[in-house]
C-alpha positions as CSV (number, residue, x, y, z in Angstrom):
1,X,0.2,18.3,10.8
2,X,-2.3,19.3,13.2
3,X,-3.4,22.6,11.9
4,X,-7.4,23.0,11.3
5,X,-9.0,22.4,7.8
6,X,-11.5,24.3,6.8
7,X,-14.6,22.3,6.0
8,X,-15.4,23.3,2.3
9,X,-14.4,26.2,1.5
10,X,-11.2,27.7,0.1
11,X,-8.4,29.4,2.2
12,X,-5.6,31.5,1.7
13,X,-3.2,28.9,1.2
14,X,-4.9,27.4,-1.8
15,X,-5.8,30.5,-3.3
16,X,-2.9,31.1,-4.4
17,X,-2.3,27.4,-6.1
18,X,-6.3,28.0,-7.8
19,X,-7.3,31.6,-8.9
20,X,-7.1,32.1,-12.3
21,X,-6.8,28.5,-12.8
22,X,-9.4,26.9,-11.2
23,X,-12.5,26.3,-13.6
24,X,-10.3,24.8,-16.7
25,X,-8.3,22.6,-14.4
26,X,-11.3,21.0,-13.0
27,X,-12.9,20.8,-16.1
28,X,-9.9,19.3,-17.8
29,X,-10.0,16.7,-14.6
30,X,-13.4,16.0,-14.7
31,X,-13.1,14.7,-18.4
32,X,-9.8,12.8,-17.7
33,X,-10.9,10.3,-15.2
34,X,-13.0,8.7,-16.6
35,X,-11.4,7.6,-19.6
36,X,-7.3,7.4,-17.2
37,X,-9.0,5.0,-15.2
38,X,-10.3,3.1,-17.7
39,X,-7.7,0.4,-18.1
40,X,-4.1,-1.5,-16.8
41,X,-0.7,-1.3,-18.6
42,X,1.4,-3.8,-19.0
43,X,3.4,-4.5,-16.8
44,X,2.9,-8.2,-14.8
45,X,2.9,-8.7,-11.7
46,X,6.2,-9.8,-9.9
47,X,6.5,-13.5,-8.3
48,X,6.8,-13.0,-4.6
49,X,8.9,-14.5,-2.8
50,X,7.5,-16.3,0.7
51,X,8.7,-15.4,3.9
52,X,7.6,-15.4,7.5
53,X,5.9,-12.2,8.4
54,X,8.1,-10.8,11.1
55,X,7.8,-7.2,11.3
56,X,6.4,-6.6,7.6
57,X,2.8,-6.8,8.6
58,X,3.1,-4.0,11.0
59,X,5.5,-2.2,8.7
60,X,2.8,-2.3,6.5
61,X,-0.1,-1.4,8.7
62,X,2.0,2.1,9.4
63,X,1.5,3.0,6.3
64,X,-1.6,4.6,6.5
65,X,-3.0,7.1,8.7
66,X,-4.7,5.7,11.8
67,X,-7.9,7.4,13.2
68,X,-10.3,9.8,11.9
69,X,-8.7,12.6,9.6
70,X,-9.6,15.5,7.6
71,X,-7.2,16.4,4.8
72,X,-6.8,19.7,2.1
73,X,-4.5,19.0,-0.3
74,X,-3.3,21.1,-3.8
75,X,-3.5,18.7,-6.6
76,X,-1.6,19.1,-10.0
77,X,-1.8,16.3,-13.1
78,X,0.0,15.5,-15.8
79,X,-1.6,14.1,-18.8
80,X,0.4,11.8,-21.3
81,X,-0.3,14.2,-24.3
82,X,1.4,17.1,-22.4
83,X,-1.5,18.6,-20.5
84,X,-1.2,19.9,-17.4
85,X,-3.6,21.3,-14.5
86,X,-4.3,22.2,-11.0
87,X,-7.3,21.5,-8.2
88,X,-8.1,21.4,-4.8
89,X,-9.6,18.6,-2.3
90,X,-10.5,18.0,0.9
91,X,-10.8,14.1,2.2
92,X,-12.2,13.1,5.1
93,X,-11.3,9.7,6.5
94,X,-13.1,7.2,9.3
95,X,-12.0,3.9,9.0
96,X,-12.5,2.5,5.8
97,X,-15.2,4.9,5.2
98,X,-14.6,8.3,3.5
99,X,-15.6,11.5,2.1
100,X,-14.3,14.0,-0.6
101,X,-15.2,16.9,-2.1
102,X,-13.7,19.4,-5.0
103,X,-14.5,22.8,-4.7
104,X,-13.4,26.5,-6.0
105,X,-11.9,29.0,-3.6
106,X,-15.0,31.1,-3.5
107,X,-16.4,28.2,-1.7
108,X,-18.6,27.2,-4.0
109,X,-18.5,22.9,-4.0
110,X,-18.5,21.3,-7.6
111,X,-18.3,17.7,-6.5
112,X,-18.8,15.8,-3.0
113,X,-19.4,11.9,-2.4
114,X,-19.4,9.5,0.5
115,X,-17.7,5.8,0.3
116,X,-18.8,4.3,3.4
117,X,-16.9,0.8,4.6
118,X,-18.5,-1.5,2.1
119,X,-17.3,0.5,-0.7
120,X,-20.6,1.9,-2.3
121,X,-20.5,5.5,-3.5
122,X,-23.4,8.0,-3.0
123,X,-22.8,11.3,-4.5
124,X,-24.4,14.4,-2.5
125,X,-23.6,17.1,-5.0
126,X,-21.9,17.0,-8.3
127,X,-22.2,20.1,-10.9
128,X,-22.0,19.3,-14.7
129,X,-19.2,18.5,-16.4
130,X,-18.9,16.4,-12.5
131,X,-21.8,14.7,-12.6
132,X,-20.9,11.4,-14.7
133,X,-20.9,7.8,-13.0
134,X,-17.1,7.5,-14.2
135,X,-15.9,10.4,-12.7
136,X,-17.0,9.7,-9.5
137,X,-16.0,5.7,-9.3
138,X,-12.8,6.8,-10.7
139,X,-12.2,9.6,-8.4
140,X,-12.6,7.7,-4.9
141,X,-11.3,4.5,-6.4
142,X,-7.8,7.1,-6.6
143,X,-8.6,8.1,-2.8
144,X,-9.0,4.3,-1.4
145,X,-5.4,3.6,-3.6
146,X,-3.8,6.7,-1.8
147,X,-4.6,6.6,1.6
148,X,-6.5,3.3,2.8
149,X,-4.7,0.5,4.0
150,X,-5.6,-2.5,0.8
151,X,-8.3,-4.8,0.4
152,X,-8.2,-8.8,0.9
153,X,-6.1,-11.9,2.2
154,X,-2.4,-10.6,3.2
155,X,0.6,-12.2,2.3
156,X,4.4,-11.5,3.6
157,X,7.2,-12.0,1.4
158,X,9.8,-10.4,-0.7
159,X,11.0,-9.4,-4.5
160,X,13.7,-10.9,-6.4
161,X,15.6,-7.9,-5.1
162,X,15.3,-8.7,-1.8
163,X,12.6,-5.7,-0.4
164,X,9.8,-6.3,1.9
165,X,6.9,-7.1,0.3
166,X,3.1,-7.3,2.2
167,X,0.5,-8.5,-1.0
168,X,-3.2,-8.1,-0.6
169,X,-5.2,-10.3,-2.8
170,X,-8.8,-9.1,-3.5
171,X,-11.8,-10.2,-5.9
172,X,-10.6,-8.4,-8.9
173,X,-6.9,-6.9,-8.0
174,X,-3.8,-7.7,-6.5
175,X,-1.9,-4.4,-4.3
176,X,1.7,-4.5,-3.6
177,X,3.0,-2.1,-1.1
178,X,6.3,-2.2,-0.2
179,X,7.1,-0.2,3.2
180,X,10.4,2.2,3.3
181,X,12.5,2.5,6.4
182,X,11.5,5.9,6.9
183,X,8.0,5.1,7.0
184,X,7.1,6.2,3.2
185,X,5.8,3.6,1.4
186,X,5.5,2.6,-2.5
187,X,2.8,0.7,-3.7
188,X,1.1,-1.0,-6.8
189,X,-2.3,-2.1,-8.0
190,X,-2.7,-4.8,-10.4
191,X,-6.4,-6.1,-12.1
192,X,-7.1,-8.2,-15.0
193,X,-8.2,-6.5,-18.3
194,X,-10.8,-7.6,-20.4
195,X,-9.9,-5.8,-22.7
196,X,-5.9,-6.8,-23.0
197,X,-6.9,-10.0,-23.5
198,X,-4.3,-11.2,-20.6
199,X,-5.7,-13.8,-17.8
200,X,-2.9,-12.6,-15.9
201,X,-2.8,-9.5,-13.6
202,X,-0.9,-6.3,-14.9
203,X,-0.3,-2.8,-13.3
204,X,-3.3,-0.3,-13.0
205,X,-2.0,2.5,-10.9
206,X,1.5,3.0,-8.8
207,X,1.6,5.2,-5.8
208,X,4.9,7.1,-4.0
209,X,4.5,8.3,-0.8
210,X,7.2,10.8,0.3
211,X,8.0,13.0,3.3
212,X,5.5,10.9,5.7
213,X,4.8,11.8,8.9
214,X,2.9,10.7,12.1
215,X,-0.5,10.2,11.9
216,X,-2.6,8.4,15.3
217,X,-0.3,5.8,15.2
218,X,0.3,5.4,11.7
219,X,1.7,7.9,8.8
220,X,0.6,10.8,6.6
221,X,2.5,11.6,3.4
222,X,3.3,15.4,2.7
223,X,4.0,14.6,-0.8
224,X,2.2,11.6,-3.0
225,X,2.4,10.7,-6.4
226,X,-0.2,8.4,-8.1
227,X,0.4,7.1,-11.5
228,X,-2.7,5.4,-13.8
229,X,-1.7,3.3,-16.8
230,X,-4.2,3.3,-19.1
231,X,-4.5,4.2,-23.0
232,X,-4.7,7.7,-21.8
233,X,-2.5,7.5,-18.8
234,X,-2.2,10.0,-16.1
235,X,0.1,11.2,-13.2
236,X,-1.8,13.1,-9.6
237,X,0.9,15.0,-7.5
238,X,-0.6,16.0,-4.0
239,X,0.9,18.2,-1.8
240,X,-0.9,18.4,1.6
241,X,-1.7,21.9,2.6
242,X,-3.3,20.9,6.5
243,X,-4.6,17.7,7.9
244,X,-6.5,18.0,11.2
245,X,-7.1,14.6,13.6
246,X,-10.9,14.7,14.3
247,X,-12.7,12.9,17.4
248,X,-13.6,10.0,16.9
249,X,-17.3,9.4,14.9
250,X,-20.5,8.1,17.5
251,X,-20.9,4.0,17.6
């Protein structure tokens, strides 16, 4: 996991996952985001279980890579009416901060934005049909759920089935990520909806890590799945292609 990632531009590797297919599959993405991320299924969230911390909290930490990284993955979705599509990515992680872009294999970027730690969003270059408000929100919101370690006040316990739980409570969602003893991890996002009419907190997006790694201390999964529920829900399937641990950003 330490080969180099080119910065922007489209390699041999993903060439073969994008030409011929590039154009519609980001169009296709570009118009499902917005309206996949727009809302929670149904499912509630479970009761947890208290329990000292012991060694979920750093179970949980590991779960997520550590240090400044710069990822290129192949994407492919899975829309609930039977649609299906690939893309490309590159993410860039520092922290909490983070960048991403989507591009063709020519080289030629279509979308790039910047998070940084307080979770604002400033978009440095998005080509139409890329260049709504929704599709960006909706498109790091998905990168923060994948690889960032949770927002808000931690809590250690377990399920009625008895595994591991580590729950992060923020401002408007609850995440549940439940560590693996091989260092994979699942994990689930729940928010209120408006629009459900439900006071309670029910599932917006489910993620499965598989085949993770070492990554500065923490882990980097080869394979991730992430699920939105939504009235036009939506499966990503990332397969990483290179990651590359960068020095560390000036103070």
């Amino acid at each position: 996991m330490s080969a180099r990632v080119p910065r922007c531009r489209g390699g041999s590797r993903g060439e073969e996952w994008f030409r011929g297919k590039g154009w519609p599959a980001l169009l296709l993405l570009a118009a499902i985001l917005p309206v996949a991320c727009a809302g929670p299924g149904p499912e509630r969230l479970p009761p947890l279980v208290a329990a000292t911390p012991d060694s979920a909290a750093a179970r949980c930490a590991a779960c997520f890579p550590q240090g400044r990284w710069q990822m290129l993955h192949a994407i492919d979705f899975h829309l609930a009416d039977g649609t299906d599509g690939n893309a490309m990515g590159i993410v860039v992680l520092d922290g909490r901060s983070l960048s991403c872009a989507l591009m063709t294999v020519e080289g030629l970027t279509l979308f790039e934005a910047r998070s940084p730690v307080d979770g604002s969003l400033e978009v440095l270059r998005a080509l139409p049909p890329f260049d709504g408000p929704a599709f960006a929100a909706g498109l790091v919101a998905d990168i923060r759920t994948l690889f960032l370690p949770p927002a808000g006040t931690a809590e250690y316990g377990r399920l009625a089935d008895g595994s591991p739980l580590c729950r992060f409570t923020a401002e408007r969602t609850v995440t549940d990520l439940l560590p693996g003893a091989d260092g994979c991890f699942r994990l689930s996002t729940y928010a209120r909806s408006p629009a459900s009419g439900a006071d309670f907190p029910v599932r917006s997006r489910t993620v499965e890590a598989r085949d993770c790694g070492p990554a500065g201390g923490g882990t980097l999964p080869r394979e991730v799945r992430l699920t939105g529920y939504a009235p036009a829900a939506y499966t990503l399937n990332l397969h990483l292609l290179e990651a590359e641990l960068l020095p560390a950003s000036a103070p």
